[in-house]
N, CA, C, O and CB atoms as a CASP TS submission, in Angstrom:
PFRMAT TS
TARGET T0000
AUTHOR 0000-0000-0000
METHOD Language model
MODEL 1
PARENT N/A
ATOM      1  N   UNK     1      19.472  -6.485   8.999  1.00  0.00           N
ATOM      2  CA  UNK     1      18.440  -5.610   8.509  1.00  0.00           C
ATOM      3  C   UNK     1      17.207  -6.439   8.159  1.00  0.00           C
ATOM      4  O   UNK     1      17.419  -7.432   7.462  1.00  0.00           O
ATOM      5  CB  UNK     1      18.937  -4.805   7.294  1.00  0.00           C
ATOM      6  N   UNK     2      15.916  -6.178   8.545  1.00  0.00           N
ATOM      7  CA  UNK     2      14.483  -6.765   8.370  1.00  0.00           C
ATOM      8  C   UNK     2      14.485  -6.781   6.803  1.00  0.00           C
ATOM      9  O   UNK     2      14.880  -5.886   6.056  1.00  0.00           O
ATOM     10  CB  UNK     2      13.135  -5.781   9.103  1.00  0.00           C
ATOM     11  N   UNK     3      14.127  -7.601   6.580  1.00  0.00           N
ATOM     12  CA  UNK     3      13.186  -7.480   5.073  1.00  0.00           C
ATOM     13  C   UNK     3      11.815  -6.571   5.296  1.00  0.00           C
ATOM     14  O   UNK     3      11.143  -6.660   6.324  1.00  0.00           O
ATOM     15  CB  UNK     3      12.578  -9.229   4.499  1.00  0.00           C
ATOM     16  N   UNK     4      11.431  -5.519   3.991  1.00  0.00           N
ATOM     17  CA  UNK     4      10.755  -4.889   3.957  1.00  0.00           C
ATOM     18  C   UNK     4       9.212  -5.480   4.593  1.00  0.00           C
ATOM     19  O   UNK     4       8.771  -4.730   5.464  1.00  0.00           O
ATOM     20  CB  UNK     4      10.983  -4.493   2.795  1.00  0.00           C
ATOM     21  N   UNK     5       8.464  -6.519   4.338  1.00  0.00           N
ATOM     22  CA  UNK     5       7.529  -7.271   4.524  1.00  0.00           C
ATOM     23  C   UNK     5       7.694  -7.241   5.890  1.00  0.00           C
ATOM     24  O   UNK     5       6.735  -6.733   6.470  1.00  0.00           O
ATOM     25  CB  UNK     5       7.509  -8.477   3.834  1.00  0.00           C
ATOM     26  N   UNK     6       8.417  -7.543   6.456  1.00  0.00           N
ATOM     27  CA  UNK     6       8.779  -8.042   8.267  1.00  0.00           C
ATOM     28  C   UNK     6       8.346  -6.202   8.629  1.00  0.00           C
ATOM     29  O   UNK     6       7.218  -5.979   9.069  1.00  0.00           O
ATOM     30  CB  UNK     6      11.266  -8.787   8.838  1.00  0.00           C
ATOM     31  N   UNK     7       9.296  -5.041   8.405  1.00  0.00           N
ATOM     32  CA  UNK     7       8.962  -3.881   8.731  1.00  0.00           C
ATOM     33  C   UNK     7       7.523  -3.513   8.929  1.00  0.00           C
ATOM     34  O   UNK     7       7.054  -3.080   9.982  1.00  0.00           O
ATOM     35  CB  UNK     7       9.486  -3.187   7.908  1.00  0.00           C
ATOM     36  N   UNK     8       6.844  -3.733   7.778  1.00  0.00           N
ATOM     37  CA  UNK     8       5.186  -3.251   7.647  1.00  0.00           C
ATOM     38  C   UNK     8       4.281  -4.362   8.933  1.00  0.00           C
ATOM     39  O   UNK     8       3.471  -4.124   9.829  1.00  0.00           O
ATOM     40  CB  UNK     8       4.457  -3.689   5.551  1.00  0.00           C
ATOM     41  N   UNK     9       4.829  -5.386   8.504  1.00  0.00           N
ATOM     42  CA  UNK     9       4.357  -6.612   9.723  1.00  0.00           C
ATOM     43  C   UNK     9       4.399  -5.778  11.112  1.00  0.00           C
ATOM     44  O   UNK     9       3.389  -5.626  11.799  1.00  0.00           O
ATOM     45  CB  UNK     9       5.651  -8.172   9.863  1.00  0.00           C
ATOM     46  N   UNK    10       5.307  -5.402  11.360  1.00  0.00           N
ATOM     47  CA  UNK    10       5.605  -4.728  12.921  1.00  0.00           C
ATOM     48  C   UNK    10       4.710  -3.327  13.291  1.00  0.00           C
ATOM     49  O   UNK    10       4.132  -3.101  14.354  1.00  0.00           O
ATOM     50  CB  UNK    10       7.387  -4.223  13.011  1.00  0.00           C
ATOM     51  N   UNK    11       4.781  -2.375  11.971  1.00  0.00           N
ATOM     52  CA  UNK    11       4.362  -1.454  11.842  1.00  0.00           C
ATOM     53  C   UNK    11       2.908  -1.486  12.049  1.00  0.00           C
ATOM     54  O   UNK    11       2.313  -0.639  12.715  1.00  0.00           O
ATOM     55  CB  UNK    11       4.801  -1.074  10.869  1.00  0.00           C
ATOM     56  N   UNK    12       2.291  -2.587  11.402  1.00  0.00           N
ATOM     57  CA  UNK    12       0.875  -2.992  11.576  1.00  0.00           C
ATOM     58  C   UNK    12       0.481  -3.458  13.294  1.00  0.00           C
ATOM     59  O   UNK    12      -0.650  -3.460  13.781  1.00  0.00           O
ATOM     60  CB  UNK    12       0.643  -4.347  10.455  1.00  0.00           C
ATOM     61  N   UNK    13       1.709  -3.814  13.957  1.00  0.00           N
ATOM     62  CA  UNK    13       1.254  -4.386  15.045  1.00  0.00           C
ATOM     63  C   UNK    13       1.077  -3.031  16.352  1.00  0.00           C
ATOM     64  O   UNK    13       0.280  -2.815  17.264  1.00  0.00           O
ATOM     65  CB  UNK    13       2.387  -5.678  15.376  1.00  0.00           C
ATOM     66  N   UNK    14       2.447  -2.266  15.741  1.00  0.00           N
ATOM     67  CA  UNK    14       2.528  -0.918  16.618  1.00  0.00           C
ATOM     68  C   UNK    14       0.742   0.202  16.345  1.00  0.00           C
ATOM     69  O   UNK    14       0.013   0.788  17.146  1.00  0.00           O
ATOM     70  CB  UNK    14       4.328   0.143  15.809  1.00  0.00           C
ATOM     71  N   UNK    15       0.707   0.066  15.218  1.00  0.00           N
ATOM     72  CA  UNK    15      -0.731   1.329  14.962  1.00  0.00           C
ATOM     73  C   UNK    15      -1.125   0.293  13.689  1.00  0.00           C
ATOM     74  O   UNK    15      -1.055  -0.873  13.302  1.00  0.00           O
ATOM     75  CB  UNK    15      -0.244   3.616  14.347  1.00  0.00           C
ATOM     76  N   UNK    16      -1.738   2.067  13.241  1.00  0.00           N
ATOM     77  CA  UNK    16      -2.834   1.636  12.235  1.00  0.00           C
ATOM     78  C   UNK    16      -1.975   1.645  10.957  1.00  0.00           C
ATOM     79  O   UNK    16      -1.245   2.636  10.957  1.00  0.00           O
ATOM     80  CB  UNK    16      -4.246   2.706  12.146  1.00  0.00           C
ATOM     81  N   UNK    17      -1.890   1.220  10.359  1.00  0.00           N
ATOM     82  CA  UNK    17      -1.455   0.859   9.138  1.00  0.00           C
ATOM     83  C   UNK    17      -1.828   0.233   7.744  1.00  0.00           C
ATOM     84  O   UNK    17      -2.015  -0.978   7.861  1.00  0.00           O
ATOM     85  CB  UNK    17      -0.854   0.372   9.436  1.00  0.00           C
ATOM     86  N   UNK    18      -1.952   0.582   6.779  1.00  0.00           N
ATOM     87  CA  UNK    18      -2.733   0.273   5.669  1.00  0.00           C
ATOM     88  C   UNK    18      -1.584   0.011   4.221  1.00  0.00           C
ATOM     89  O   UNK    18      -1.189   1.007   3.614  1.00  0.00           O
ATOM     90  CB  UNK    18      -3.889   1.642   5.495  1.00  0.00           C
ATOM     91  N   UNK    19      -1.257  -1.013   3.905  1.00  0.00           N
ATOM     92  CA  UNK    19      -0.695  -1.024   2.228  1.00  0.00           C
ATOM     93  C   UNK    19      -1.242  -0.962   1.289  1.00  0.00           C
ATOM     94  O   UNK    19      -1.677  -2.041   0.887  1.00  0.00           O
ATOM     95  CB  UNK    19      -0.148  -1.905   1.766  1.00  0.00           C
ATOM     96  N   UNK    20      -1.441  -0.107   0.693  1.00  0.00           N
ATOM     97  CA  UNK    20      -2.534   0.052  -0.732  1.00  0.00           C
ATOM     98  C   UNK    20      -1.353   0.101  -2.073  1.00  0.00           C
ATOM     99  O   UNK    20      -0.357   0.823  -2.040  1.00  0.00           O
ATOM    100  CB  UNK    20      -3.708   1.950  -0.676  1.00  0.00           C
ATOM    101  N   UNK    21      -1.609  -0.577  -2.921  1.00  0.00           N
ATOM    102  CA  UNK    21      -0.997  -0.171  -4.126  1.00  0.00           C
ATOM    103  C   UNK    21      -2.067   0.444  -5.195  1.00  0.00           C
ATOM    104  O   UNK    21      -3.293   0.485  -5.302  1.00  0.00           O
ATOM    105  CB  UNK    21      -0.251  -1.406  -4.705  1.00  0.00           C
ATOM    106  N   UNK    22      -1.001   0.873  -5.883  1.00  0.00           N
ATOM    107  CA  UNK    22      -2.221   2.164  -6.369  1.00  0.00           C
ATOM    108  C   UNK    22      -1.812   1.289  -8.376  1.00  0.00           C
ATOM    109  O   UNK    22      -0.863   1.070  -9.129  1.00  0.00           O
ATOM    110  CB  UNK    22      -1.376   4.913  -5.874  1.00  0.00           C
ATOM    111  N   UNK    23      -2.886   1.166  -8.321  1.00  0.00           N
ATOM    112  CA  UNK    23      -3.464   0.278  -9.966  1.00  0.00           C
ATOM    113  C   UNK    23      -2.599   0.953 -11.218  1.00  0.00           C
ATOM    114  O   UNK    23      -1.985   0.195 -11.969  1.00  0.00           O
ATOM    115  CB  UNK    23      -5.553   0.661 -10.443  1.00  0.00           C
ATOM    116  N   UNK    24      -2.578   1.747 -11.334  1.00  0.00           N
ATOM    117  CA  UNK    24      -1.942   2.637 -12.396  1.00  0.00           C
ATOM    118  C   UNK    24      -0.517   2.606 -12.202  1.00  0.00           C
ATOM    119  O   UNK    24       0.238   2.409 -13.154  1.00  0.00           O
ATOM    120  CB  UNK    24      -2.433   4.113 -12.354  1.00  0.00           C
ATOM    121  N   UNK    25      -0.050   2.811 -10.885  1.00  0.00           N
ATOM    122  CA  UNK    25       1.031   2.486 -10.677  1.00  0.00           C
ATOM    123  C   UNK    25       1.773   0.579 -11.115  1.00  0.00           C
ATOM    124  O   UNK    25       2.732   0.257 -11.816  1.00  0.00           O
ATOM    125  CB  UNK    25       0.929   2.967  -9.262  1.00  0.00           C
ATOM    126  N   UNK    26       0.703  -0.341 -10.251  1.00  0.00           N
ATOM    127  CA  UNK    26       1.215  -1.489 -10.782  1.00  0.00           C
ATOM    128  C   UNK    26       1.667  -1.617 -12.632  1.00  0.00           C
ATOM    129  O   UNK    26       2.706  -2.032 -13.146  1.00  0.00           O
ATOM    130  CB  UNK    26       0.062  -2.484 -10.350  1.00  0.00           C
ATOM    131  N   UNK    27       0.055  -0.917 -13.441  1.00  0.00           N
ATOM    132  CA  UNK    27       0.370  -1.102 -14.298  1.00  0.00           C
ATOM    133  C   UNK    27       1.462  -0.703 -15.295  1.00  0.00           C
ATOM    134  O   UNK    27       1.852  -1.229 -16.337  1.00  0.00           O
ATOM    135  CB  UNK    27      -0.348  -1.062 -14.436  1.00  0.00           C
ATOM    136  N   UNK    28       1.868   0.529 -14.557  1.00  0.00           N
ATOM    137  CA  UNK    28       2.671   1.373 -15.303  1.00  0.00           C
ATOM    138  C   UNK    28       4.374   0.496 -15.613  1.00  0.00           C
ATOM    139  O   UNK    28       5.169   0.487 -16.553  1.00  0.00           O
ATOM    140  CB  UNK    28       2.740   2.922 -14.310  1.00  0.00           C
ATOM    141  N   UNK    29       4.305  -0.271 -14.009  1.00  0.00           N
ATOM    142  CA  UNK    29       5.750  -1.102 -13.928  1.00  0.00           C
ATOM    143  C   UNK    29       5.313  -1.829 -14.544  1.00  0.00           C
ATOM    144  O   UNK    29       6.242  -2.186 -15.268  1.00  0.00           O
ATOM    145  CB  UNK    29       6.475  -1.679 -12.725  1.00  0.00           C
ATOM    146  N   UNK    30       4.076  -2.616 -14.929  1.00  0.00           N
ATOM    147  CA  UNK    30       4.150  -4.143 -15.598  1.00  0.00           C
ATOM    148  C   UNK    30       4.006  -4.923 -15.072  1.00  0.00           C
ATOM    149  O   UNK    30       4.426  -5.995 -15.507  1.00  0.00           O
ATOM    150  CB  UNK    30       5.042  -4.622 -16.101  1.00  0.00           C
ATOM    151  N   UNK    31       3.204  -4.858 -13.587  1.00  0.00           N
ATOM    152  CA  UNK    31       3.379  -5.766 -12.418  1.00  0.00           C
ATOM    153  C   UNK    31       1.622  -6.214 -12.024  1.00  0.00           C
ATOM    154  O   UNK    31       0.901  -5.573 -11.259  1.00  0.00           O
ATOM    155  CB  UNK    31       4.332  -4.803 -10.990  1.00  0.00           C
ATOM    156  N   UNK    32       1.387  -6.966 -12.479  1.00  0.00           N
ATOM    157  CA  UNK    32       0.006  -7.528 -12.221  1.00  0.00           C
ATOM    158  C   UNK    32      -1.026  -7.423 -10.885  1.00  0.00           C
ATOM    159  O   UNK    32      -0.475  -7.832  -9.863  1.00  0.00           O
ATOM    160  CB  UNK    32       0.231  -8.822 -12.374  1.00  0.00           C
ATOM    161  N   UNK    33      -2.290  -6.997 -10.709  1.00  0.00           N
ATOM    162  CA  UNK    33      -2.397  -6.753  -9.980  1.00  0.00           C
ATOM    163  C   UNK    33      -2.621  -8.126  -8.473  1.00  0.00           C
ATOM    164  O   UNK    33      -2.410  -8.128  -7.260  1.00  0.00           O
ATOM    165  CB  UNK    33      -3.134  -5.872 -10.499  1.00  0.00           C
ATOM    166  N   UNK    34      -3.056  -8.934  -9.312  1.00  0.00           N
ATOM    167  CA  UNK    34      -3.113 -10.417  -8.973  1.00  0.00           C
ATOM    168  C   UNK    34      -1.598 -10.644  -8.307  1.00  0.00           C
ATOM    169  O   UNK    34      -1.867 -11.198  -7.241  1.00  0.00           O
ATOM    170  CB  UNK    34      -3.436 -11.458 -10.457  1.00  0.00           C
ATOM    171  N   UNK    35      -0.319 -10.523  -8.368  1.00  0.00           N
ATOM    172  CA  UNK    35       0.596 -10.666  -8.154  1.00  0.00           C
ATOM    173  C   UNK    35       1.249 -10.242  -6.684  1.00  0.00           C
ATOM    174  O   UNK    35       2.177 -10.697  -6.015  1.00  0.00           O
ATOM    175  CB  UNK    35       0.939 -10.274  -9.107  1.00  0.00           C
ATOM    176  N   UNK    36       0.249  -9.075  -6.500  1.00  0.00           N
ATOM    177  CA  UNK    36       0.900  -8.354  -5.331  1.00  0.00           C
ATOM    178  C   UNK    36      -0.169  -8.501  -4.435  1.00  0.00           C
ATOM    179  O   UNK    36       0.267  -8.180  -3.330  1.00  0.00           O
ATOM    180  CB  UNK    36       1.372  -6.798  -5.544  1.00  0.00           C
ATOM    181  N   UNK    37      -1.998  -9.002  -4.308  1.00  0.00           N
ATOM    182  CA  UNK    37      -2.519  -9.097  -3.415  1.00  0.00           C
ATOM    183  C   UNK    37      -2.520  -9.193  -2.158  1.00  0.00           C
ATOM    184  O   UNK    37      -3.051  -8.731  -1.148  1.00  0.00           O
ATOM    185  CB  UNK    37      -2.795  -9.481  -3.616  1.00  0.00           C
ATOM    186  N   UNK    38      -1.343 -10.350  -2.708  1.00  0.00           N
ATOM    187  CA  UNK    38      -1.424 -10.787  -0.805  1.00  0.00           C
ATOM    188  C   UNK    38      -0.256 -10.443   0.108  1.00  0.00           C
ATOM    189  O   UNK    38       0.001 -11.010   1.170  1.00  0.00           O
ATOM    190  CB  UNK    38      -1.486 -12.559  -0.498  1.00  0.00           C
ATOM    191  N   UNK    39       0.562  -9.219  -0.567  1.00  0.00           N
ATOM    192  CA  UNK    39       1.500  -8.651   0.035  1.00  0.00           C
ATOM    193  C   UNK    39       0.848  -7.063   0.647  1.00  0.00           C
ATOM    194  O   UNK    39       1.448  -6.240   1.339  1.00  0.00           O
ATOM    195  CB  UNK    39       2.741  -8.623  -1.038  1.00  0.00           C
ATOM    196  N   UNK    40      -0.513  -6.998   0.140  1.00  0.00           N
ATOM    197  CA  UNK    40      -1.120  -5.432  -0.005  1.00  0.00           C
ATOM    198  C   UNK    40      -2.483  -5.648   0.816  1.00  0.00           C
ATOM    199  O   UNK    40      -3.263  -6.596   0.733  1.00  0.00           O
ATOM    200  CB  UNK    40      -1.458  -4.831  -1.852  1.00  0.00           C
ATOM    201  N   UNK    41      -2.557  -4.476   1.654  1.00  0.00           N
ATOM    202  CA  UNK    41      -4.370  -4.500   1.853  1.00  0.00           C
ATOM    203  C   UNK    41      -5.699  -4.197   0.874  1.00  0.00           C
ATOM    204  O   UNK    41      -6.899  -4.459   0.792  1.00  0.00           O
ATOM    205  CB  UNK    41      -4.660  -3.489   2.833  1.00  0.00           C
ATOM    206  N   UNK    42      -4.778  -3.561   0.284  1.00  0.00           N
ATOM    207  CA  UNK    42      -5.973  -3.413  -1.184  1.00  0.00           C
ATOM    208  C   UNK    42      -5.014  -2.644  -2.499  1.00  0.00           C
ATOM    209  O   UNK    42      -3.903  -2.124  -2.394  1.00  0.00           O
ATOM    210  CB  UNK    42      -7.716  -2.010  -0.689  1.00  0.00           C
ATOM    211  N   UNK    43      -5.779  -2.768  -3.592  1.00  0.00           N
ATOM    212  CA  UNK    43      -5.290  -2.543  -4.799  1.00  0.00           C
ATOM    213  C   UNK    43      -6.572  -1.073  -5.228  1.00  0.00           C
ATOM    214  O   UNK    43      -7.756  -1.197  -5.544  1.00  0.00           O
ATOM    215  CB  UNK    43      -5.296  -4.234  -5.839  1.00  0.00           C
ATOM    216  N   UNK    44      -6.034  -0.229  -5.127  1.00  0.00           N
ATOM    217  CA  UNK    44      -7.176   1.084  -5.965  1.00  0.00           C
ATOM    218  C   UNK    44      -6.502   2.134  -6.962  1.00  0.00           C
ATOM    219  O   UNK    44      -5.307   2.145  -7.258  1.00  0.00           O
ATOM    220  CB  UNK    44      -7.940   2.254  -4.688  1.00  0.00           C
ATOM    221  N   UNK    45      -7.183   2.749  -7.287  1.00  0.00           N
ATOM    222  CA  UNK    45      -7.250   3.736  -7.966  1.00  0.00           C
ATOM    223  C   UNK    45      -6.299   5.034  -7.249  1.00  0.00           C
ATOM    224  O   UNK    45      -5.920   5.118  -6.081  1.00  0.00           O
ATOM    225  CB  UNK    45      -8.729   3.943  -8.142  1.00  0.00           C
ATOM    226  N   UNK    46      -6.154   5.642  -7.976  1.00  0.00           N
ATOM    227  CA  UNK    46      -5.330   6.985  -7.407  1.00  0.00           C
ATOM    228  C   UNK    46      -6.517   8.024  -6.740  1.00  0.00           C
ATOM    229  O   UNK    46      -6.535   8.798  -5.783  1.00  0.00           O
ATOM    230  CB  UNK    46      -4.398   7.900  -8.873  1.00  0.00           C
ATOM    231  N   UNK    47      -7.497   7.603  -7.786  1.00  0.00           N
ATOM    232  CA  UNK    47      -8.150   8.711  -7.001  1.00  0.00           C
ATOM    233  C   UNK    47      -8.776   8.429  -5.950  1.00  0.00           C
ATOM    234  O   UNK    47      -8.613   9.220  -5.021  1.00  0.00           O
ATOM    235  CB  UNK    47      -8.991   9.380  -7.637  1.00  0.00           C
ATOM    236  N   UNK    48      -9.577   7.387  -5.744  1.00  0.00           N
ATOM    237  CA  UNK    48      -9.519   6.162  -4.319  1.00  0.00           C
ATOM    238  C   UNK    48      -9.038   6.938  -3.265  1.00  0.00           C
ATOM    239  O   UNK    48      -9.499   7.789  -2.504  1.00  0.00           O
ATOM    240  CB  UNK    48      -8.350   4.683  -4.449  1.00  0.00           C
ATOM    241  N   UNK    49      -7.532   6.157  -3.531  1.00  0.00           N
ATOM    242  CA  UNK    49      -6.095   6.576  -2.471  1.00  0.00           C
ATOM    243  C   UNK    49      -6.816   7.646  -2.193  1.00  0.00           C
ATOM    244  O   UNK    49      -7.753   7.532  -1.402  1.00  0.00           O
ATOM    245  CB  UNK    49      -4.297   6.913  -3.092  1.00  0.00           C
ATOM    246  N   UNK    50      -6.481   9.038  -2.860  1.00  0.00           N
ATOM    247  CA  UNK    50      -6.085  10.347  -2.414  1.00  0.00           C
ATOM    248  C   UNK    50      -7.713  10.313  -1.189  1.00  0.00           C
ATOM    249  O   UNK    50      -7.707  10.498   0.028  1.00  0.00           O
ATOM    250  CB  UNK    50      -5.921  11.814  -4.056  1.00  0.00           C
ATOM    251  N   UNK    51      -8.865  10.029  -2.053  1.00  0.00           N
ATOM    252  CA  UNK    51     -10.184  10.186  -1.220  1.00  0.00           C
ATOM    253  C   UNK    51      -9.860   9.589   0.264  1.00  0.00           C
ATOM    254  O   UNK    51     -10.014  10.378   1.196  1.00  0.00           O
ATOM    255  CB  UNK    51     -11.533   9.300  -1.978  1.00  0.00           C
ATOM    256  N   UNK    52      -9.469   8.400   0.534  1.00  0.00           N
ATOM    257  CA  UNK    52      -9.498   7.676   1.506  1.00  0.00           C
ATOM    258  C   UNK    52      -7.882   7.926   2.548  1.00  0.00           C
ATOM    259  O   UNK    52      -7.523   7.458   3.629  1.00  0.00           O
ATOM    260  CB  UNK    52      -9.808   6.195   0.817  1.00  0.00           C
ATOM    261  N   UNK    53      -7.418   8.621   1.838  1.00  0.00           N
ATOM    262  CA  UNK    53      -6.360   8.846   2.916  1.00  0.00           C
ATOM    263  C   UNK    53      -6.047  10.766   2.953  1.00  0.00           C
ATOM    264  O   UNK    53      -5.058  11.492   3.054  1.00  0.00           O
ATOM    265  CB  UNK    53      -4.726   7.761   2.366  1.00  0.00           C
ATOM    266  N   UNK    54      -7.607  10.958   2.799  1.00  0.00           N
ATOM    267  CA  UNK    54      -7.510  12.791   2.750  1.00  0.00           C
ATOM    268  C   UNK    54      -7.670  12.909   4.220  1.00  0.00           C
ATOM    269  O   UNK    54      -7.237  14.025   4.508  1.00  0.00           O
ATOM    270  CB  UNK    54      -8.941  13.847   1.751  1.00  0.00           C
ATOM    271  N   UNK    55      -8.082  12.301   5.295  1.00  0.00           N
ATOM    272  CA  UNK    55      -7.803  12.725   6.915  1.00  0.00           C
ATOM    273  C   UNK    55      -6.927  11.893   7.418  1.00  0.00           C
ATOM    274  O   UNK    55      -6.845  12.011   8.641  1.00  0.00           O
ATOM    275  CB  UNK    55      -9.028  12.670   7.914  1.00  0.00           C
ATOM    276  N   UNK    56      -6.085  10.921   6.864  1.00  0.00           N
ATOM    277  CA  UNK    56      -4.834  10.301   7.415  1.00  0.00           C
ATOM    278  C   UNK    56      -3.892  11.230   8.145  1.00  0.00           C
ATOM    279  O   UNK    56      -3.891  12.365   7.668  1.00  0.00           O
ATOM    280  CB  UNK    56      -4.070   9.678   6.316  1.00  0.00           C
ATOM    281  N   UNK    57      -3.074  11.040   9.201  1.00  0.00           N
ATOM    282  CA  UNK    57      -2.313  11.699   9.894  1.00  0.00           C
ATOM    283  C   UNK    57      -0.870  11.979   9.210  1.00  0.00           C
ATOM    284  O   UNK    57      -0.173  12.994   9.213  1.00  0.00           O
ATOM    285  CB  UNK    57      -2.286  11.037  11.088  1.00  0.00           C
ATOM    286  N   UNK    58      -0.655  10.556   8.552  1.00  0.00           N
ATOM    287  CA  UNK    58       0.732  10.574   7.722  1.00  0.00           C
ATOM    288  C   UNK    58       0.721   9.373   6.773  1.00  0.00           C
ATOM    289  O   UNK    58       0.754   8.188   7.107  1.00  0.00           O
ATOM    290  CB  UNK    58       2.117  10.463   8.735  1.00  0.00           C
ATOM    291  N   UNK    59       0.667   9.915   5.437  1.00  0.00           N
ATOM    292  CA  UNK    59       0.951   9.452   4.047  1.00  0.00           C
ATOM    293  C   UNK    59       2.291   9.318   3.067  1.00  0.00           C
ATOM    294  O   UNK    59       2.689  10.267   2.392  1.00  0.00           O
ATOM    295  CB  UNK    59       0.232  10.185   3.448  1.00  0.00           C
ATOM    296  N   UNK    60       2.971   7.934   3.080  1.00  0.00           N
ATOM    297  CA  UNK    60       4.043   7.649   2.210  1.00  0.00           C
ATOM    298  C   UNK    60       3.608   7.106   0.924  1.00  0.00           C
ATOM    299  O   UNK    60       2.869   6.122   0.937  1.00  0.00           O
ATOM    300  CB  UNK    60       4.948   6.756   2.822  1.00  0.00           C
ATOM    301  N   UNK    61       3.943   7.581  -0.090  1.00  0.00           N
ATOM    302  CA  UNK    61       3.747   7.562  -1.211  1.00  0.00           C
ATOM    303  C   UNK    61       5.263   7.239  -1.671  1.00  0.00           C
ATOM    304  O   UNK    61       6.323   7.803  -1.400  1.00  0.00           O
ATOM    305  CB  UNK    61       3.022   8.770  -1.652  1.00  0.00           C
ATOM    306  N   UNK    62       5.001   6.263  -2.366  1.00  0.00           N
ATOM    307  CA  UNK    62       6.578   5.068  -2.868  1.00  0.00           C
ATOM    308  C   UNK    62       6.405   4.969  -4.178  1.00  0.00           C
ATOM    309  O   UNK    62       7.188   4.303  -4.856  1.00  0.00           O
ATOM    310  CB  UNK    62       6.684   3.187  -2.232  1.00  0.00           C
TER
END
């Protein structure tokens, strides 16, 4: 079984693909936002997210 990181890697190579973590969320776990940069394409806001992925074709929310 892939490690999660390897999955999105592939996923990125097949289409378009974007990792955003959503700020409120990091903070809520306790998880810095500095911490996860360079596993993520960007770090925003919820309300951000929702703006920027309101004509996306398909949205997972984790």
């Amino acid at each position: 079984m892939p490690k999660i990181s390897e999955m999105f890697q592939d996923a990125k190579h097949v289409g378009k693909l974007r990792l955003i973590a959503c700020s409120a969320g990091l903070e809520y776990m306790g998880v810095d936002a500095n911490a996860v940069e360079k596993n993520v394409d960007e770090v925003l806001g919820l309300p951000a997210i929702l703006s920027l992925t309101a004509e996306a074709e398909t949205k997972l929310f984790i």
